[in-house]
C-alpha positions in Angstrom: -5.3 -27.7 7.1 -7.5 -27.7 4.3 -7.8 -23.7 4.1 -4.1 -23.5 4.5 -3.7 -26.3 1.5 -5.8 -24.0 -0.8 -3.9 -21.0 0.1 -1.0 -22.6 -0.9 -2.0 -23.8 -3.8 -1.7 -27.5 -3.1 -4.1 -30.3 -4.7 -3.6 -33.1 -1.9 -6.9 -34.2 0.1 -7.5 -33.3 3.7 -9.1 -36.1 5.8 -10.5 -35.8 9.1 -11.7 -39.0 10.9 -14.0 -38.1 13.7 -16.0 -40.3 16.3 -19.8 -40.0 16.5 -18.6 -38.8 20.6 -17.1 -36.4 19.1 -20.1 -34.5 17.6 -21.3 -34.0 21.6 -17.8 -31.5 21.7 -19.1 -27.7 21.7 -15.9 -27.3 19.6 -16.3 -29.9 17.4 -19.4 -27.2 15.9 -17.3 -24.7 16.0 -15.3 -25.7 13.5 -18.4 -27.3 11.4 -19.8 -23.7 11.4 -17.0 -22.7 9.5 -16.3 -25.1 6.9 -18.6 -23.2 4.7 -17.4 -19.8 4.4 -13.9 -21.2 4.3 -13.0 -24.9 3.1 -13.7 -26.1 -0.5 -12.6 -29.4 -1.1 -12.9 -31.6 2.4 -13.4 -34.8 3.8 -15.0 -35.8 6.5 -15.5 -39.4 7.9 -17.6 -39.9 10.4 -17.0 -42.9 12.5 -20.6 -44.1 14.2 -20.3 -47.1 16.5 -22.8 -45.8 18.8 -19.7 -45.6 21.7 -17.6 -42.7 23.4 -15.9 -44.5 25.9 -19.4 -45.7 27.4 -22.8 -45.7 25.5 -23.0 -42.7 23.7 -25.9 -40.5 25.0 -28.1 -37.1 24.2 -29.7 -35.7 21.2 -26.9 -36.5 18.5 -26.6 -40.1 19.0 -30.2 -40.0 19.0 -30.2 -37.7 15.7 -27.5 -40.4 14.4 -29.5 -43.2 14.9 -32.4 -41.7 13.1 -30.4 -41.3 10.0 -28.9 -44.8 9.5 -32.6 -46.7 11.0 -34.5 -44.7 7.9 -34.9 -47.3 5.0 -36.4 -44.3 2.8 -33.6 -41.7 3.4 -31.4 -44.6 2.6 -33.4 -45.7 -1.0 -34.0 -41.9 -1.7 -30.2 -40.8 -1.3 -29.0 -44.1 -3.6 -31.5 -43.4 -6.0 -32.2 -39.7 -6.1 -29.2 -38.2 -8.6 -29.3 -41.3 -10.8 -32.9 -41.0 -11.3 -33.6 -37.3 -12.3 -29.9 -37.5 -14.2 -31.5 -40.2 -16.4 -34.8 -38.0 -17.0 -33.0 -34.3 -17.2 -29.1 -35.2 -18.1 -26.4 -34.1 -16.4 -27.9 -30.0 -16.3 -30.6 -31.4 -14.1 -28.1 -32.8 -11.2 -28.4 -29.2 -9.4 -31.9 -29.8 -9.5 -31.7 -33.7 -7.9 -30.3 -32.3 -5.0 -32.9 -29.8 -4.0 -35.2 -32.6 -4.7 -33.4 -34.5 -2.8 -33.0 -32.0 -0.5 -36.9 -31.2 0.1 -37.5 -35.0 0.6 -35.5 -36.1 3.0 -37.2 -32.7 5.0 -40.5 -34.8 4.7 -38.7 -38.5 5.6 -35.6 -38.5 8.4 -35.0 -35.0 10.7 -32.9 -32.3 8.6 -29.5 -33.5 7.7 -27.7 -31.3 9.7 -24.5 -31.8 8.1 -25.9 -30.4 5.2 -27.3 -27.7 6.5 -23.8 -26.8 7.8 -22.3 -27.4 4.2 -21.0 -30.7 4.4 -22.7 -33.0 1.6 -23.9 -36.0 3.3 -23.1 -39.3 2.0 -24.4 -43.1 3.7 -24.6 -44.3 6.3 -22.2 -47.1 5.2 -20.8 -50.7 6.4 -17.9 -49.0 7.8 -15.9 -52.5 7.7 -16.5 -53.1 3.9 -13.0 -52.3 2.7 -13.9 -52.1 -1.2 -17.2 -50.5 -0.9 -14.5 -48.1 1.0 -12.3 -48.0 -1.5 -14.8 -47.2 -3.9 -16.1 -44.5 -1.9 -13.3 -42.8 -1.4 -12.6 -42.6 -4.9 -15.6 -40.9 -5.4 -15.1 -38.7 -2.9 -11.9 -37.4 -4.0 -13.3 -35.9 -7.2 -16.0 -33.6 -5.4 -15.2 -29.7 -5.4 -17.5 -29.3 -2.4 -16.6 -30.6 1.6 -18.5 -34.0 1.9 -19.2 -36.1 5.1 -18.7 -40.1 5.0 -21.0 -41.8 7.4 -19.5 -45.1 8.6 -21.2 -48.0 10.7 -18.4 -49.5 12.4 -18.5 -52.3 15.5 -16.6 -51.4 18.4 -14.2 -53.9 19.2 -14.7 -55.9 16.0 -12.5 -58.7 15.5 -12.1 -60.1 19.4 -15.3 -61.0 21.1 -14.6 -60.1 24.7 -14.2 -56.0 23.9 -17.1 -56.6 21.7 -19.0 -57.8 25.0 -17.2 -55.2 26.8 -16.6 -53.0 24.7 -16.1 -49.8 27.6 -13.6 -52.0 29.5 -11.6 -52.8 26.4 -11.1 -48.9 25.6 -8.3 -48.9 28.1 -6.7 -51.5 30.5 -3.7 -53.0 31.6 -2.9 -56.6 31.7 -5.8 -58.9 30.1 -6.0 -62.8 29.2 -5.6 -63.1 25.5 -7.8 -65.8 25.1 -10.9 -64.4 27.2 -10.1 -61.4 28.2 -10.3 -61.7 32.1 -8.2 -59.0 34.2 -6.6 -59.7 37.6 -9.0 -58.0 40.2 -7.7 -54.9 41.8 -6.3 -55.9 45.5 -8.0 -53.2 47.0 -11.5 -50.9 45.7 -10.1 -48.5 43.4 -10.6 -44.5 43.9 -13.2 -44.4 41.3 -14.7 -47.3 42.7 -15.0 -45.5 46.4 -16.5 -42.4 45.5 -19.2 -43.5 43.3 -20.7 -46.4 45.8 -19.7 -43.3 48.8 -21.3 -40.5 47.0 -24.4 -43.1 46.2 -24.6 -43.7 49.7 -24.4 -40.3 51.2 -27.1 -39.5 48.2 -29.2 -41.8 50.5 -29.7 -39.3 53.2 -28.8 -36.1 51.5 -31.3 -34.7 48.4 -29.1 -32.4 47.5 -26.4 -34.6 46.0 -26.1 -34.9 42.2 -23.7 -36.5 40.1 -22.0 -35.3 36.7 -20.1 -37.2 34.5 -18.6 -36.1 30.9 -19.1 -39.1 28.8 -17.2 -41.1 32.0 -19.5 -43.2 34.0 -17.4 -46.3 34.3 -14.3 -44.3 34.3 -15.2 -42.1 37.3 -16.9 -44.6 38.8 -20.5 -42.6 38.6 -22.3 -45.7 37.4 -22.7 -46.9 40.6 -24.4 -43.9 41.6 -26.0 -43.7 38.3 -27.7 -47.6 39.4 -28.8 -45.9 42.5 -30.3 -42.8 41.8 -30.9 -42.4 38.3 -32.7 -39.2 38.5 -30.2 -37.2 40.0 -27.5 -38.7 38.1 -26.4 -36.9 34.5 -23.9 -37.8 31.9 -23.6 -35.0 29.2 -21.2 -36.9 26.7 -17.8 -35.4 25.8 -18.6 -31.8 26.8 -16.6 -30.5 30.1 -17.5 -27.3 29.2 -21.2 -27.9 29.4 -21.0 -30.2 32.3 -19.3 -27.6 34.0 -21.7 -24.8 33.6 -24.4 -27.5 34.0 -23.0 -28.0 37.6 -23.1 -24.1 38.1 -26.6 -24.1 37.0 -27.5 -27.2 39.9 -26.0 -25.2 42.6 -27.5 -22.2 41.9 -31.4 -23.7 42.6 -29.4 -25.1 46.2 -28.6 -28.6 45.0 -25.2 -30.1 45.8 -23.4 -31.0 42.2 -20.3 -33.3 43.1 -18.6 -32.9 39.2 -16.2 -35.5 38.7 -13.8 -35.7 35.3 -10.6 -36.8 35.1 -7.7 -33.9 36.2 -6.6 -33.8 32.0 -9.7 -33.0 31.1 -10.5 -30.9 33.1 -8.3 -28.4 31.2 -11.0 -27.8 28.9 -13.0 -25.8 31.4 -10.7 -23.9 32.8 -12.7 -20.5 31.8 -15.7 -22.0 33.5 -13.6 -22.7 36.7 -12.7 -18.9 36.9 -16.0 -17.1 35.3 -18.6 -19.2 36.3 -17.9 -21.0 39.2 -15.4 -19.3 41.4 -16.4 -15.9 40.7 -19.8 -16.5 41.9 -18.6 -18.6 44.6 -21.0 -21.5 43.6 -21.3 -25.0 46.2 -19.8 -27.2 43.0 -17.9 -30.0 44.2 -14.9 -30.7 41.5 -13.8 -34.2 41.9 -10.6 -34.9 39.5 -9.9 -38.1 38.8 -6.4 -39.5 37.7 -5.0 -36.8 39.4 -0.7 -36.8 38.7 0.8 -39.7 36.7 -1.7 -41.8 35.0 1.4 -44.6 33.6 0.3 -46.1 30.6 -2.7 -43.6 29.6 0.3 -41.6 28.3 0.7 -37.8 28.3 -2.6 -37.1 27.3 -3.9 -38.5 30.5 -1.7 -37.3 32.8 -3.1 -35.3 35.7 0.1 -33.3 36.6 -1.5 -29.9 36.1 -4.4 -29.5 38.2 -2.6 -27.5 41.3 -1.4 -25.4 38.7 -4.4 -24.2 37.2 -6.8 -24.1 40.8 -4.7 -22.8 43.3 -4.0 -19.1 42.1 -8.2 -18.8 41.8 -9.6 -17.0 44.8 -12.2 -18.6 46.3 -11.2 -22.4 45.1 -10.7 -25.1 48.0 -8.5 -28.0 47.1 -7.0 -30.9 48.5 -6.1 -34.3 48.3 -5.7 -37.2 50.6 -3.7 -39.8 51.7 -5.4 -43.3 51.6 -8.9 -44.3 51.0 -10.3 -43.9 54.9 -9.4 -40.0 54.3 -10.2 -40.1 50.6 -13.9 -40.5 52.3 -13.9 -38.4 55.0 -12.7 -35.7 52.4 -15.9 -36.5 49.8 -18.1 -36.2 53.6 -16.2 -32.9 54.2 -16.9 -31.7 50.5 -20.7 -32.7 51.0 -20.9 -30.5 53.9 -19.3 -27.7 52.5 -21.6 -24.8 51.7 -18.8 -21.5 51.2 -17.7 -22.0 47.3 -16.4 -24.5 45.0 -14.3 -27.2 47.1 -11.9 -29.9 44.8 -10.4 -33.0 45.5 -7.5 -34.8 43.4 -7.0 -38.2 43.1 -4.6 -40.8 41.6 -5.7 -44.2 39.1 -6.3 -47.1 40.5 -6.0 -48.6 44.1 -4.7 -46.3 47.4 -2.5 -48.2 49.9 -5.3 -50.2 51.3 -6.2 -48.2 54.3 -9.3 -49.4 56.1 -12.3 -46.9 55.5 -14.5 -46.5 58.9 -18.4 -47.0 59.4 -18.7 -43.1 59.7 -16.8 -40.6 58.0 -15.5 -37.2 59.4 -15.2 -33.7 59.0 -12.2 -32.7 58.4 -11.1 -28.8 59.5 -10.7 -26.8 56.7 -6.5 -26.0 55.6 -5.4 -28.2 58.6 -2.6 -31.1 58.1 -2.1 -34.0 59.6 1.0 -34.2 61.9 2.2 -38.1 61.7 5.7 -37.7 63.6 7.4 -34.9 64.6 11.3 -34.3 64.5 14.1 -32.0 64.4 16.0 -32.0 61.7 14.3 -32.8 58.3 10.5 -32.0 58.0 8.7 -33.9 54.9 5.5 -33.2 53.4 4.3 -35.8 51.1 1.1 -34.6 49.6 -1.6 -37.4 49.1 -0.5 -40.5 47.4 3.3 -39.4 47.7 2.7 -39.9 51.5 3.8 -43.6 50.9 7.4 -42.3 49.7 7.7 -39.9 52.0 7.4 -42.5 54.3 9.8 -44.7 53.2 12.0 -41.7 52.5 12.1 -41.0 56.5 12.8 -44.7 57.2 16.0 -44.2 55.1 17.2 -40.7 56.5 16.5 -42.4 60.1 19.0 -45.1 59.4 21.3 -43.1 58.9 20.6 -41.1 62.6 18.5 -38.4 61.0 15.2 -37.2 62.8 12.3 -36.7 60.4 8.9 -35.1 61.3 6.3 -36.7 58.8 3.1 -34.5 57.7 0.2 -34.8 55.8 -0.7 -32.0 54.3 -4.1 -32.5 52.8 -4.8 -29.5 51.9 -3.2 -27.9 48.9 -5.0 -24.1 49.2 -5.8 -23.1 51.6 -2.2 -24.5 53.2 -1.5 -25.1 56.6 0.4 -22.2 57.6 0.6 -23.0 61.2 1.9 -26.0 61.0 4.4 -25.0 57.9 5.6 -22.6 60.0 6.6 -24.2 63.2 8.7 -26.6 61.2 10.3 -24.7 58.3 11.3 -22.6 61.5 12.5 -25.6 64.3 14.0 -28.1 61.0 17.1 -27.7 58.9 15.6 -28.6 56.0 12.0 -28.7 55.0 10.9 -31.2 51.8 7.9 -31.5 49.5 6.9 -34.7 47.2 4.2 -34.4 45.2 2.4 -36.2 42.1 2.4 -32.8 40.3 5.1 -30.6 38.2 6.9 -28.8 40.1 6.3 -25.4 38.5 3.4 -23.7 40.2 2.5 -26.8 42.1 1.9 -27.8 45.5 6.0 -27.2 46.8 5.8 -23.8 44.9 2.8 -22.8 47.4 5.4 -23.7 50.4 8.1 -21.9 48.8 6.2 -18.7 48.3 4.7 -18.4 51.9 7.7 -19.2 53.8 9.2 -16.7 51.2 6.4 -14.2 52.4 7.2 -15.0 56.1 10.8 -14.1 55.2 12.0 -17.7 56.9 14.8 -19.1 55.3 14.9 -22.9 55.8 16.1 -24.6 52.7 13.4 -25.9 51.0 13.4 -29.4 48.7 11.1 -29.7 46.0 10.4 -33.0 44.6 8.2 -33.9 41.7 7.6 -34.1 38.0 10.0 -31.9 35.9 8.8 -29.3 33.1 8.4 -31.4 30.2 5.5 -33.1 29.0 5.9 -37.1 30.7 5.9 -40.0 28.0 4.3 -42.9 28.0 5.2 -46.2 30.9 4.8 -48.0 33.7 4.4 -45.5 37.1 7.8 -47.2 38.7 9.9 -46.8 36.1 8.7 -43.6 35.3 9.4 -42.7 38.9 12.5 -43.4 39.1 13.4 -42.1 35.1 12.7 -38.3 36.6 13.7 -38.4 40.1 10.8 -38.9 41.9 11.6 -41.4 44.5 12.9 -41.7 48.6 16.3 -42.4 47.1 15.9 -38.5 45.1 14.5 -37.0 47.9 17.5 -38.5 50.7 19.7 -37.3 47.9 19.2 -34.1 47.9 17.9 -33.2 51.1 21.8 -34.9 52.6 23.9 -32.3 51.6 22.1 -29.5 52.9 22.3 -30.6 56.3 24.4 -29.2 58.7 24.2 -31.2 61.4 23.6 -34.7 61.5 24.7 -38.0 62.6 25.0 -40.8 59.6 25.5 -43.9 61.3 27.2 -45.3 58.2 30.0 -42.9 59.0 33.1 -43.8 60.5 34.2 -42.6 63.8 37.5 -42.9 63.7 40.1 -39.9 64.1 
């Protein structure tokens, strides 16, 4: 913005607001190494209040904390220009700054910033509105790109996200005055697989655990509290922690990678290049796979089929309730031919019991609940529960449904597709996914491939970008619901009995 703003031959400022998280993102340098050679007037406000989502961790908050606990650096950078100015005038201020320069060398580590052609400026009480003010002021007459470094408090202003201030970064419902939330009925996903992977850590040395900056999030931090030394959160940087994982499997160890399906866009030339193509034993675990409600578009996982399932060499599945949800992590651990995935919604499953033992589950086979005759539905993973009630309603009306569970999402069950694409009328996908390229599209194309015409009924998100709401509203907003499913999968029936129908002549 700012090069384009001097191109154009405008004279407005250009502000960019940045979290000290944000300094852990590869591309976040990217840019910085290019200010330089391309930006003249620029500011940049860095925001430090030592939090990501979680503690911030690595080398920069580390490096940032440095800077502001110095008492010298801060002195010397107050003093420095006024001092030699008073001695040498104003021809001597090119000079204060190499002094200035040299010194802080000797005092705090290099000031990177600088050294990437930002001039540094505080750190500052980032909640000081008129020492803001008066900052800013200042900063709008330099000819150069400056940095601002702000001290800020997370969750200033309401003491329970200061006390929690990683909870408070996103929830739903809370108590205004203390800031209690209603306990989840059941253990959440996240919840599951970290205290499941910690466990299964217990007996197998080969299990690692990844995190990007997500340890509460994922659920990691329970594996984190029980085996610290093979537990590793590399900050806001699914790049890195992908390629870390590659690097972990290549000396034999088991890395089980888990980020949240949106985010997991950001390595997407890492799932090709570096871990598919050398067939490496990483175990992707997305998180917040399909609609994530009130998270918004950003946080959406409705993508994630999309982008895996035309890789060779990818597994990926996804499961039901939380007794498979386990069984599927166990099948994952034991998995030693590639890079194996598993999706996953927010919050709670439908409360399944999970058993003492978890089993292994045969690679691209479904799960046959019912069997019938004339519609066949498969509800992929958490869209198994409206699938359900979807047959309940076609069988009132004197419809027979068969009921699968797919599980698998590559490879698919062809076997099982087959026999009832090929003995139904109709055959029906839900999933929690678009609907372009996405699990119904891979059922489409075989059948397509084993010339077998059955009418196929997709249902799922449309081809838009979902907003913002609560996951039953949204639902029913874009048709994905039993009611949209009976609706269209009625009419192309040819044979049926609707007991709802009269029988007279």
């Amino acid at each position: 913005m700012a090069v384009g703003r001097d191109l154009s031959g405008g004279s407005d400022h250009v502000v960019v607001v940045a979290g000290d998280a944000a300094l852990t993102c590869g591309i976040s340098y990217e840019a910085l190494n290019n200010v330089k050679a391309n930006t003249k007037r620029f500011i940049v406000v860095l925001n430090d209040n030592e939090w990501s989502i979680a503690k911030n961790v690595g080398a920069i908050a580390n490096y940032l904390n440095n800077i502001v606990t110095s008492p010298t650096y801060a002195h010397l950078h107050d003093k420095a220009r006024g001092f030699i100015e008073a001695i040498a005038g104003k021809t001597g201020v090119h000079f204060a700054h190499k002094v200035e320069e040299s010194v802080k060398g000797l005092l705090v580590p290099s000031v990177i910033f600088e050294e990437l052609g930002l001039r540094y400026y505080g750190p500052i009480d980032g909640h000081d509105i008129a020492l803001l003010t008066r900052t800013f002021e200042f900063l709008k007459t330099q000819e150069e790109p400056v940095l601002l470094h702000i001290l800020t408090k997370k969750g200033k202003g309401y003491e329970p996200a200061i006390k929690q201030p990683d909870k408070f970064h996103g929830l739903g419902k809370y108590k205004l005055e203390t800031g209690e939330t209603a306990p989840a009925p059941t253990p959440t996903y996240s919840e599951i697989i970290g205290k499941t992977l910690a466990k299964f850590a217990e007996t197998n040395q080969k299990i690692v655990a990844i995190t990007a900056a997500m340890p509460s999030g994922t659920g990691l931090a329970h594996f984190a509290k029980a085996h610290p030394t093979r537990y590793f959160d590399v900050g806001i940087a699914e790049e890195h922690a992908a390629l870390f994982a590659c690097g972990l499997a290549t000396q034999g160890l088991k890395p089980f990678l888990t980020i949240y399906s949106t985010f997991m866009q950001r390595a997407y030339d890492m799932t090709i290049h570096d871990i598919a193509i050398q067939k490496l034993n990483v175990a992707l675990c997305m998180d917040r796979a399909g609609l994530s409600g009130d998270d918004g578009p950003t946080h959406h996982g409705l993508f994630d089929i999309g982008y895996l399932r035309h890789i060779p060499n990818w597994l990926h599945m996804q499961p039901k309730d939380e007794d498979e949800f386990v069984d599927m992590l166990w099948t994952m651990a034991h998995y030693n031919s590639g890079p194996i995935a598993i999706r996953y919604p927010r919050g709670s499953g439908p409360g399944a019991q999970i058993k003492p033992q978890p089993k292994l589950l045969e690679i691209g086979k479904s799960e046959v609940v019912q069997h019938g005759r004339d519609v066949a539905i498969f509800g992929l993973g958490n869209m198994f529960e409206v699938a359900e009630e979807a047959a309940r309603k076609l069988e009132e009306k004197g419809i027979s449904v068969a009921l699968i569970n797919p599980r698998w999402i590559k490879p698919i069950d062809t076997g099982t597709l087959e026999f009832f694409a090929r003995s139904a009328e109709v055959v029906c996908t839900i999933e929690d996914h678009v609907l372009h390229n996405g699990f119904g599209c891979a059922v489409m194309e075989h059948l397509h491939s084993q010339m077998i015409n059955t009418p196929v009924v997709r249902i799922g998100w449309p081809d838009e970008f979902v907003e913002h709401g609560t996951i039953p509203i949204l639902r029913k907003k874009h048709g994905v619901t039993a009611d949209a499913l009976v609706e269209k999968v009625l009419p192309l029936l040819k044979k049926r009995t609707v007991k709802t129908q009269s029988t007279a002549a």
